[in-house]
C-alpha positions in Angstrom: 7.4 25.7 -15.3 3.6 26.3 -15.1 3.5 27.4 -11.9 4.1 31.1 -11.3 8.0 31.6 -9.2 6.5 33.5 -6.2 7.6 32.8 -2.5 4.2 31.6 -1.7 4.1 29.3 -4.5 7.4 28.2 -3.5 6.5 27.2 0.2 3.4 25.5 -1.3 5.6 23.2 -3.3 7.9 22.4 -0.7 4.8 21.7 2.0 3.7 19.8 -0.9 6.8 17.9 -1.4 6.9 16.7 2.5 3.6 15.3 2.3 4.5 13.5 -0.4 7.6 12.1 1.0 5.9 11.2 4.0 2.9 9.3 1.9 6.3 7.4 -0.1 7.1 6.6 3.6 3.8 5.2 4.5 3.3 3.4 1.6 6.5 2.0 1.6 5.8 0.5 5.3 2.9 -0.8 4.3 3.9 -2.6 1.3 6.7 -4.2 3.9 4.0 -5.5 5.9 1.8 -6.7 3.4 4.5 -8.9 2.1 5.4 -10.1 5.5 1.8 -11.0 6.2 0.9 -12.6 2.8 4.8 -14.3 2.7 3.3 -16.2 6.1 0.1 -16.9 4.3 1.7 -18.6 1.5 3.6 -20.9 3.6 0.9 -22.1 5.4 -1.3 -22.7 2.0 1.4 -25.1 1.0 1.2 -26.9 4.0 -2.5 -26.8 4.3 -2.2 -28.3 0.7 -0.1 -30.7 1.0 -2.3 -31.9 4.1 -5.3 -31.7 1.8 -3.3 -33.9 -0.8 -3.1 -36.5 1.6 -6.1 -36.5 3.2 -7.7 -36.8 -0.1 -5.8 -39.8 -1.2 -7.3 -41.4 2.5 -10.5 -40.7 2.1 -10.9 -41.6 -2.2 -8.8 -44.8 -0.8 -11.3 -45.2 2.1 -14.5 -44.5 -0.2 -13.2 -46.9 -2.8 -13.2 -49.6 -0.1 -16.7 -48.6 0.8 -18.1 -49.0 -2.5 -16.5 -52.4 -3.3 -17.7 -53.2 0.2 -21.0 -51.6 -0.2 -21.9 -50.8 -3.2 -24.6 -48.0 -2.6 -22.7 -45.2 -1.2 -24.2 -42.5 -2.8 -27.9 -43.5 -1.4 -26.7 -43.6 2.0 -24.1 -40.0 1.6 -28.0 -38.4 0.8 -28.5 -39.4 4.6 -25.8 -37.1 5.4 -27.1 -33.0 6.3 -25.6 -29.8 4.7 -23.3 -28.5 6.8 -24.4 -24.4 7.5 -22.2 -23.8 10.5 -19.9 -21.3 8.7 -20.1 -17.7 8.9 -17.7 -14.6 7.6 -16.3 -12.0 9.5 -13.6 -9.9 8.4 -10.5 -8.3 10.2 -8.3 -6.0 8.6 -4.6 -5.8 7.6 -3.5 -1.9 7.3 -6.9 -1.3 6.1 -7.0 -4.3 3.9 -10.1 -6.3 4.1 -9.8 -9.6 4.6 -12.3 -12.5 5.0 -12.7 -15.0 7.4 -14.3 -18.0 8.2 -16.0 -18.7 11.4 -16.7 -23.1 12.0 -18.8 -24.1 14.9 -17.0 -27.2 15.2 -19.3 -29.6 16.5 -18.9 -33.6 17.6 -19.1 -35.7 14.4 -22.0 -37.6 14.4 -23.2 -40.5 12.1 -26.2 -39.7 10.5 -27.2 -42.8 8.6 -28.1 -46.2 10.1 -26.0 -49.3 11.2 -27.9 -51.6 9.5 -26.7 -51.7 5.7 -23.3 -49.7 6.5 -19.6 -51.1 8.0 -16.6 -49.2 9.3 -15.2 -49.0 5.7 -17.6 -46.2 5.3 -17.4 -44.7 8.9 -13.7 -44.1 8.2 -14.5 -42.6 4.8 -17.2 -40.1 6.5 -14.8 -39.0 8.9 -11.9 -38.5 6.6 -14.2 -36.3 3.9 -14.9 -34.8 7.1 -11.3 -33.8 7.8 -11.0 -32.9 4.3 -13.7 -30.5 4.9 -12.0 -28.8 7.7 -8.7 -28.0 5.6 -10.7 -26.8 3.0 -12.1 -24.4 4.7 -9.2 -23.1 6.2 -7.5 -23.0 2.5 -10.2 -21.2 1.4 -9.7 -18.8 3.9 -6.2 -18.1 3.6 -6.0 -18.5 -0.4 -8.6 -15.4 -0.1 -6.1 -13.5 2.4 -3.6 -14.1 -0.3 -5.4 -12.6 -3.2 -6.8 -9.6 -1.3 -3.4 -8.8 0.2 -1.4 -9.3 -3.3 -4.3 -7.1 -5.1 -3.3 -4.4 -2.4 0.2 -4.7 -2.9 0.1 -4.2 -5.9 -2.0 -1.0 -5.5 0.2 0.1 -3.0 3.4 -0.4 -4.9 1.8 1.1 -8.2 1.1 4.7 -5.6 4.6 4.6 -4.3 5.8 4.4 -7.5 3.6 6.8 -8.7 5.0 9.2 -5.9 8.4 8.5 -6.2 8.9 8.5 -10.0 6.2 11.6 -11.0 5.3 13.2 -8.3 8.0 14.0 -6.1 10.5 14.9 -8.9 8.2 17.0 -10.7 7.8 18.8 -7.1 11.7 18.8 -6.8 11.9 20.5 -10.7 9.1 23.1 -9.2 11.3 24.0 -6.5 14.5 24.4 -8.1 12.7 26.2 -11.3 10.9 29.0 -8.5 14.3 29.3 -6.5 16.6 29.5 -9.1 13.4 32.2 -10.4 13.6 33.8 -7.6 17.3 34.0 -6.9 18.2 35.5 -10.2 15.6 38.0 -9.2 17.1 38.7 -5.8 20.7 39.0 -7.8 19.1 41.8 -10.2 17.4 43.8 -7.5 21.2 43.8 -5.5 22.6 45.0 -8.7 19.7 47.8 -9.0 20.0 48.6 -4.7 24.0 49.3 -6.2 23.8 51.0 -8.4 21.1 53.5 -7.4 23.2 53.8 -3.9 26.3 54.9 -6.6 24.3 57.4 -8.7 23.1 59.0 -4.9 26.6 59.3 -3.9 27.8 60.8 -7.1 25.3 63.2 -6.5 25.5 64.0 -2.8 29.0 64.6 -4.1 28.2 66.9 -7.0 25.9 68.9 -4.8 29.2 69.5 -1.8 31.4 70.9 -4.7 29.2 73.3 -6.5 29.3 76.1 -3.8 33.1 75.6 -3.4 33.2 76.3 -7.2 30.9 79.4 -6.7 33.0 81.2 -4.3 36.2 80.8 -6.3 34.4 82.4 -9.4 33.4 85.2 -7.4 36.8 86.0 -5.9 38.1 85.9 -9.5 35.6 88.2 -10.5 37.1 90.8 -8.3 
């Protein structure tokens, strides 16, 4: 034991010891919540992704029908503007950080002529266009996901840390000063005894003494 067994040492470890019980306690809440949260977030990937998976055969089907239709889709998709209406903000999760995307969503308009184009390609453009949507939203939730799975694991890895090292070391201080401490309480009764028996014996010794004088004296006579 590397800490000296002293009373004050021994309320230190013990103050000690409840702060660390009540970080397990924290931690352990919110690890709970943190799964909850990303357990939500995963289901609603997998949906996202299986919209995205369908969505995706549309449009390819749809662009496929363009082209054989067309033939000179990618000249007339260099009509079409990059799309900057996103933005990140970020909200947090029990002090998590988490990311998240902002869409001005705006009326879809076609931004290449009528002339050499047909509706093959109109219902491509607006199913890329959906496509787009979901992606963004996948985006922003596989993100969520990997933030809040990084910080579970952190968490987990300090709760264990306080429950496997830290509190039972604390717990083996405790024991090691009180049981320190005990044995020197036990000792110090034994001392208080038997200095109170050696006064006795001679408060004792010391009432006799004249009673043995005064019968040596009438002997004497």
């Amino acid at each position: 034991m590397a800490v000296l067994p002293t009373k004050g040492n021994l309320l230190a470890a013990k103050r000690s010891r409840e702060l660390a019980l009540t970080g397990f306690e924290l931690m352990d809440r919110k690890r709970n919540i943190l799964i909850r949260e990303i357990m939500g977030l995963i289901d609603e990937a997998s949906e996202i992704q299986s919209q995205i998976d369908q969505v995706f055969s549309e449009a390819y089907g749809a662009l496929q029908l363009a082209n054989i239709s067309l033939g000179k889709c990618d000249k007339i998709a260099e009509a079409v503007p990059l799309d900057n209406t996103l933005s990140l903000r970020h909200r947090s999760v029990m002090g998590v950080d988490i990311a998240s995307v902002s869409y001005e969503e705006q009326p879809l308009r076609l931004t290449y002529g009528f002339v050499d184009t047909n509706s093959a390609l109109d219902n491509a453009y607006i199913k890329f266009n959906r496509a787009k949507q979901l992606i963004r939203r996948l985006a922003e939730v596989e993100n969520a996901i990997y933030r809040l799975a990084y910080a579970i694991r952190k968490t987990q890895k300090r709760a264990n840390a306080l429950s496997n090292i830290v509190i039972p070391d604390l717990n083996n201080t405790i024991k090691g000063i009180t049981e320190v401490l005990e044995e020197k309480e036990r000792e110090e009764f034994v001392r208080l005894k038997v200095i109170k028996a050696q006064s006795k014996n001679k408060s004792r010794n010391a009432s006799e003494k004249p009673g043995q004088k005064s019968n040596s004296s009438r002997g004497g006579r």
